[in-house]
Structures are given as C-alpha cells and as structure tokens.
C-alpha positions in Angstrom: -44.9 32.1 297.0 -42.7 35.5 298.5 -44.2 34.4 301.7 -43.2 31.1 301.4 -39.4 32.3 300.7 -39.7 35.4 303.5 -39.9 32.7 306.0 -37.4 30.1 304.5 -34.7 33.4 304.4 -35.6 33.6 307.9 -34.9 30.3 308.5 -31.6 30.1 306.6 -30.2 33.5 308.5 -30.9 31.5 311.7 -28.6 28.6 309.9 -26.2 31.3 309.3 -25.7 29.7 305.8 -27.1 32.9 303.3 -24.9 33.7 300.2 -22.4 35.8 301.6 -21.6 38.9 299.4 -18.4 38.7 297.2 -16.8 42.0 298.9 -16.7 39.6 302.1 -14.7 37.1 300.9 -12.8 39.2 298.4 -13.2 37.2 295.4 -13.3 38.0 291.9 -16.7 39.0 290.5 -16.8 36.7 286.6 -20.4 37.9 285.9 -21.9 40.7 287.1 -25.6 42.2 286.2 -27.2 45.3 287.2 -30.4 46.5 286.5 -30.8 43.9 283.7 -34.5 43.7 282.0 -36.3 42.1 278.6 -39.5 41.7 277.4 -41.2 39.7 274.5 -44.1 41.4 272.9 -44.9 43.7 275.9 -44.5 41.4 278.3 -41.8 41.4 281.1 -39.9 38.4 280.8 -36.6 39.0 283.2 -36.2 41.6 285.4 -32.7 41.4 287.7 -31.7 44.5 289.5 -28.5 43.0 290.6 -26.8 39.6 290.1 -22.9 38.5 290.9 -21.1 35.2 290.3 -17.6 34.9 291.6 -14.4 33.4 290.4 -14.5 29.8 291.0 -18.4 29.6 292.2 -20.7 26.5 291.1 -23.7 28.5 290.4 -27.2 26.6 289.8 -30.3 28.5 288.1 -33.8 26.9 289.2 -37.1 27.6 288.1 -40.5 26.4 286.0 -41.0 26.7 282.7 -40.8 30.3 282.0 -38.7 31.7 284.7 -36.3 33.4 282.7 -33.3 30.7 283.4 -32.4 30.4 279.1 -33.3 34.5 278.4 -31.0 35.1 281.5 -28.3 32.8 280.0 -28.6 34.1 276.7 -28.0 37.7 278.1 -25.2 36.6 279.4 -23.7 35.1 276.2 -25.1 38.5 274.3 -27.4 36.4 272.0 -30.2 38.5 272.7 -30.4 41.9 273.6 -31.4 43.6 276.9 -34.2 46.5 277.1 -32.3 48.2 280.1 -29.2 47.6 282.1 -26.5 45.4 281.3 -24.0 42.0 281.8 -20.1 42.3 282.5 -18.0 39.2 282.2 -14.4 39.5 284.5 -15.4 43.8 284.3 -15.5 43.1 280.6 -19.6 44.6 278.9 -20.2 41.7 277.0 -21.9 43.9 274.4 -19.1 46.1 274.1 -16.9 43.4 272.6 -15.9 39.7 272.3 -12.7 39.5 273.9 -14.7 37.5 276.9 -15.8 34.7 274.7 -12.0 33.5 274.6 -12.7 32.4 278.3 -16.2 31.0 278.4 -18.1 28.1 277.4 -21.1 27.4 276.5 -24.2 25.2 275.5 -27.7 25.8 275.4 -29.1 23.6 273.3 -28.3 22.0 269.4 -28.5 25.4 267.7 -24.6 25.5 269.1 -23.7 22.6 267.2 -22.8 22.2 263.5 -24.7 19.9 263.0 -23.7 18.3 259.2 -20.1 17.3 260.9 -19.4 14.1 262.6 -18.3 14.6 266.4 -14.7 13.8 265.3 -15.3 16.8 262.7 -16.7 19.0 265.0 -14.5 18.6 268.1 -10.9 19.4 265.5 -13.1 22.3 264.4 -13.6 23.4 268.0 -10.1 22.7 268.7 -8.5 24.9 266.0 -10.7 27.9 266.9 -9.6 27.3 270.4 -6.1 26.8 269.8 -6.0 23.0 271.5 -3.4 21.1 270.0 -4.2 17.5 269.1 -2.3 16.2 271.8 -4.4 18.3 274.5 -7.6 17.2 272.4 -6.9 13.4 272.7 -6.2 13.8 276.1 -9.4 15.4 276.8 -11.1 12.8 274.6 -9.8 10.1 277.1 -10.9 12.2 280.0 -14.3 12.1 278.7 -14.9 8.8 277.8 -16.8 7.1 280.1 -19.3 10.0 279.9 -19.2 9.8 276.2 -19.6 5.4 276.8 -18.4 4.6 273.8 -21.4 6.2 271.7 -19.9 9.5 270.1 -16.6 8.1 268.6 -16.6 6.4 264.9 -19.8 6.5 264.7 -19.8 7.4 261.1 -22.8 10.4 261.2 -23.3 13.0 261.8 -24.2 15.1 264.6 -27.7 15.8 263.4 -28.3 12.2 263.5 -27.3 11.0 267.2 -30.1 11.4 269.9 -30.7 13.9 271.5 -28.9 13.0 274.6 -25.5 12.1 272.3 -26.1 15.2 270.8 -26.1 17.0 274.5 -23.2 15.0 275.2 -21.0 16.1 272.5 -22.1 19.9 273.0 -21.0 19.7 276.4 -17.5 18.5 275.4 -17.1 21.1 273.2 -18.1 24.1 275.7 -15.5 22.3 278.2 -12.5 21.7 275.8 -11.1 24.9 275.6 -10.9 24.6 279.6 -12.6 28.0 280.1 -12.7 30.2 283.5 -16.6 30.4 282.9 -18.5 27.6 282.0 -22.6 28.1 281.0 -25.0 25.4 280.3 -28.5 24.6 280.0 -30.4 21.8 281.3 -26.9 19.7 281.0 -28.7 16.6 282.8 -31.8 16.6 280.7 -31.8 13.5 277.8 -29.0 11.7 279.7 -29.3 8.4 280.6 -29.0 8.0 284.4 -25.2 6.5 284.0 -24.5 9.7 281.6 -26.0 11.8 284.7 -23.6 10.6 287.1 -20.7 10.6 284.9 -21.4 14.6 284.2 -22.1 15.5 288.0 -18.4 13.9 288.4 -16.7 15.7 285.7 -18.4 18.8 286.9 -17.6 18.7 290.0 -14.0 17.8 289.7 -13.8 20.3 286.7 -15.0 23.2 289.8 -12.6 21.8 292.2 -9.6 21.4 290.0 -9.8 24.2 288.0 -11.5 26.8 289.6 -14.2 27.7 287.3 -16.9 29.7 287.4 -20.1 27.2 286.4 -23.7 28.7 285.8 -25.7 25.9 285.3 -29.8 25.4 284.9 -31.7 22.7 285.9 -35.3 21.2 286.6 -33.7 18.5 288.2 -33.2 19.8 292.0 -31.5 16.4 293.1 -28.7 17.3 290.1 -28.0 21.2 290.8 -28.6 20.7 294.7 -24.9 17.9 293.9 -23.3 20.1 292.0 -24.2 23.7 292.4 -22.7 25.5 295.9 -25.1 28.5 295.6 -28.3 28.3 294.0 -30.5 31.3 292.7 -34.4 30.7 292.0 -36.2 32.3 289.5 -40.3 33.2 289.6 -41.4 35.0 286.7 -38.3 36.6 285.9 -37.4 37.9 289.7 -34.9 36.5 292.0 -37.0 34.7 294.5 -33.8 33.8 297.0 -29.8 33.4 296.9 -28.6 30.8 299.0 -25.5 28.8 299.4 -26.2 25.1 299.4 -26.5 23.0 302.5 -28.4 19.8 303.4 -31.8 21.0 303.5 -31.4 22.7 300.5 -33.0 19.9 298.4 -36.0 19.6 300.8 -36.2 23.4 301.2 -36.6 24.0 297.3 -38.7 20.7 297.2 -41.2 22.3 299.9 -41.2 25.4 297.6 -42.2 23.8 294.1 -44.7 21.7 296.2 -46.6 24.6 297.6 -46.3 26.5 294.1 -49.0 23.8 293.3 -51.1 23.9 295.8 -51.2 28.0 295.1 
C-alpha cells in the first residue's frame, strides 16, 4: 500500500496540487500534533509524528475500520489519553486546560447526547451552557430545518428514542450551535437518509465558507468528504499514508487506493 501512495505523491507533485505547509500561506495553525502516539493492550493503535489543521481548513479523515480516525479525534477532544507527545488547539495543550472547549464542537457518536431529554430539552440545555440567547437559538433552529425535515421538533420523546440517524441529526446541531471556530465530527453522513446527506454537505460547506471554521471531519463515504473536505489525510494502521489538498481525481485516486488494498 506505501507503494501504491509513493507513486500517487509522485503524481500529485507533478499536478502541483500537494498540501502546501501552513508557514506558506501564513495561516493560523487550530490544531496542531507532534509526536502523538496510543496503544490498547500493547498494541500500537496511532502513531502521528506531526499533524497541523489551519484556521478555516475543511479537513477530511479517511480510513478502514481501525485506522485510528475516532482514537485520533478523541485525542483531540482529550477524552482519552496519549502515551507520548501531545495536541494543541489555537497554541492552547488541550490537556493543560479547558479554556479551548469554549470554541469547538463536537460529535462522535450518542455517548455526547443526554439522552432522557427531548431535542427541544437538550438544544435550551446546550444553549444556556453556550450562552445562545433564545432568539439566536430559534434562528438557528430555522436554519436547520430542512436537514432536521420536520422529524426532530415536537416529537414528544426523547432523544434515546429517535433512530439513529435523528439522533445523529440532533447531535450535529448541537456541536454547530454555539457556532464554534473548530468543528469535529465523526462519520456525520453515516445513518442519514440520502436527502439528510445532501442537506448536511450544504450546511457544511456554507458553514466553512461563511464562517471560516476549521472542520475535521471522518468519513467512509469518499464521495461525501471528497465534496466537502479541501484537504484530505488517510490513515493505515494508525500512520499518515498521504496529505493532499482535494482536486478532481481525488475521489478516483483514493478509490484506486481502497481497491488495491483488497486485492493486497
């Protein structure tokens, strides 16, 4: 497989379309990682020796099962903790304190929600810990309605009871409403409906463009990321296998890559 991406970096420097480094463009540096490792019972699970997302960069994590894409992410959010090196959010050691959590969202799956609320009860919840008045809340409610299509609202249940695509849906919501400068999710397109997948793409996008965050999103859907990520990293047993900033063979490059993983 390291051959298989030796000549595909190859390729891409002749494109002239590699991830260019943040010192170039003189951007700030959101998440940064150096020399970042954990294991699980003896075995090596991630091993980074140096990562950076900048201000404002749609950044898409790819991988199989086992790659390291939710351990990575939950390093980043300090929900687990690193064997060696570390993870600084806007120069801030996300170990050291929580002052960074004031400008990130996040979801990685239903453990983040509070499940015995209703969505109504839960989103007022979010919003008072995040200091969104009512007035921004129903405004953001509005925003999101399509995506939500008329499934999440008066519903009278609670959250543990919607599927678990509603459920995705309204833990996505939350991780946006505070309108933070980093934005983390996992899987975000698995358990939508195909209409619900097109309605987040949109949001995302338009949520990167207009407000300049910093996304790091993970997906086993190439056609999704490929849409809405501008630089995509892919993971193989915990290693970065390549960094490249998106383009129109992207989709077919990484396709050509899982493809001859199966073959191997």
């Amino acid at each position: 497989m390291r051959s298989y991406w030796l000549q595909l970096q190859n390729d891409l420097l002749i494109r002239n379309i590699k991830w260019p480094k943040a010192s170039e463009l003189n951007l700030k540096v959101m998440i940064k990682i150096e020399n970042l490792k954990k294991s699980y019972n003896g075995a090596l699970v991630l091993d980074i020796e140096e990562l950076k997302v900048t201000q404002g960069t749609s950044f898409g994590l790819v991988g199989n099962n086992g790659a390291g894409k939710t351990t990575l992410f939950r390093l980043i959010l300090d929900l687990i903790k690193a064997d060696t090196g570390w993870v600084k959010s806007n120069e801030i050691d996300v170990k050291s304190t929580s002052e960074w959590k004031t400008y990130t969202g996040s979801f990685l799956d239903e453990g983040f929600l509070v499940d015995f609320l209703s969505a109504e009860e839960y989103f007022n919840f979010i919003a008072k810990i995040n200091s969104v008045s009512k007035s921004e809340l129903d405004a953001l409610i509005e925003a999101f309605s399509d995506f939500f299509g008329g499934e999440i609202l008066n519903q009278k249940k609670y959250i543990r009871d919607f599927s678990k695509g509603n459920q995705k849906k309204i833990g996505i919501f939350a991780a946006i409403m505070s309108q933070p400068e980093v934005l983390v999710l996992d899987e975000p397109f698995a358990n939508l409906d195909p209409s619900s997948q097109i309605r987040l793409k949109q949001l995302l996008k338009n949520l990167q463009k207009e407000k300049n965050v910093c996304m790091l999103i993970s997906s086993h859907d190439l056609n999704h990321v490929t849409e809405v990520c501008e630089r995509i990293v892919v993971l193989e047993k915990g290693k970065i296998i390549n960094d490249i900033q998106t383009s129109e063979d992207t989709l077919s490059d990484l396709e050509s890559y899982f493809s001859a993983e199966l073959c191997s």
